[in-house]
Every structure is written in C-alpha cells, then in structure tokens.
C-alpha positions, -999 to 999 in steps of 0.1 A, spaced: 64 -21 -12 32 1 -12 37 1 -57 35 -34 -58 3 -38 -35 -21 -13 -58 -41 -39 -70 -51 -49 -36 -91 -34 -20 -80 -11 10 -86 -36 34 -59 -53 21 -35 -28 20 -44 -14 53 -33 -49 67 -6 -52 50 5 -17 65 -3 -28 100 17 -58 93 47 -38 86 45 -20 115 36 -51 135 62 -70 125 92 -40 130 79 -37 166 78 -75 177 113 -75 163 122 -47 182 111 -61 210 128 -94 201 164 -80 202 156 -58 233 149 -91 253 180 -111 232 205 -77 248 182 -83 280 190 -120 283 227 -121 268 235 -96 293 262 -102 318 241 -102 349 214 -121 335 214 -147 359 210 -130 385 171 -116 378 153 -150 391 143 -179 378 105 -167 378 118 -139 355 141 -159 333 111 -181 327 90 -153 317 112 -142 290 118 -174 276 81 -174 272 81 -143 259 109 -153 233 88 -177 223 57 -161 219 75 -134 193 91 -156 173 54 -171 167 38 -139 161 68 -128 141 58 -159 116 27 -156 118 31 -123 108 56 -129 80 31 -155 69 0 -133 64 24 -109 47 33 -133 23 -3 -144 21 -13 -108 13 17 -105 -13 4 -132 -36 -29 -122 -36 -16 -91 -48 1 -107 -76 -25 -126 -86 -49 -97 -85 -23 -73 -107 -22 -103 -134 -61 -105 -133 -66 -140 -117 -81 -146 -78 
C-alpha cells in the first residue's frame, strides 16, 4: 500500500500509517468482544456488563468506519495527487 501513497506530503502518509494500525487493533478488539459475547456463559456476566459491551460494539463499528472512511479519503487524494490534480 505504502507504493501507491508516494505522492502524498508526510503528513499524509503518517496518517494513513496510523490508520492501518488503528483500524487492525479496533478490529481486533471487535472479534475479542464478538468470542466474549458468543460465549457460552455469556449471560451470566450481568446486565450492567452486557450493556457495556453492546456499547462498546457499537462504538467500534463507528470508529472502524470512520476509520475506513478517512482511509479512503486519504487514498483518493493520493490518486489525484499521482495524476497531478488536487
């Protein structure tokens, strides 16, 4: 991914790298809490928790979006930048 960002300024790519890595842990973290919640004794943790990580669930997919979003953001400024047009 890195070969077709060169056009971007460093800023740029720096965020786009932090995005990555963003984005790779909130989706860890997603499919820990989807094991977490799928598990057999699930039910049995509390309501006050189960509400928690419904909240939770929902704040990651929202930040994993939002994230994809900027990355795609980032992505066609870089093409537009490597054809000569901002």
């Amino acid at each position: 991914m890195a070969g077709r960002l060169v056009g971007l300024p460093a800023l740029a790519r720096f965020d786009d790298g932090c995005l990555v890595a963003t984005i790779e842990q909130l989706e860890i973290e997603q499919r820990a809490l989807n094991e977490k919640i799928c598990g057999p004794d699930y039910h049995r943790v509390g309501a006050e928790q189960i509400r928690r990580d419904r909240e939770r669930s929902s704040e990651l997919e929202s930040l994993i979006a939002s994230s994809m979003d900027r990355w795609e953001q980032l992505e066609s400024l870089a093409s537009r930048i490597a054809e000569g047009r901002t």
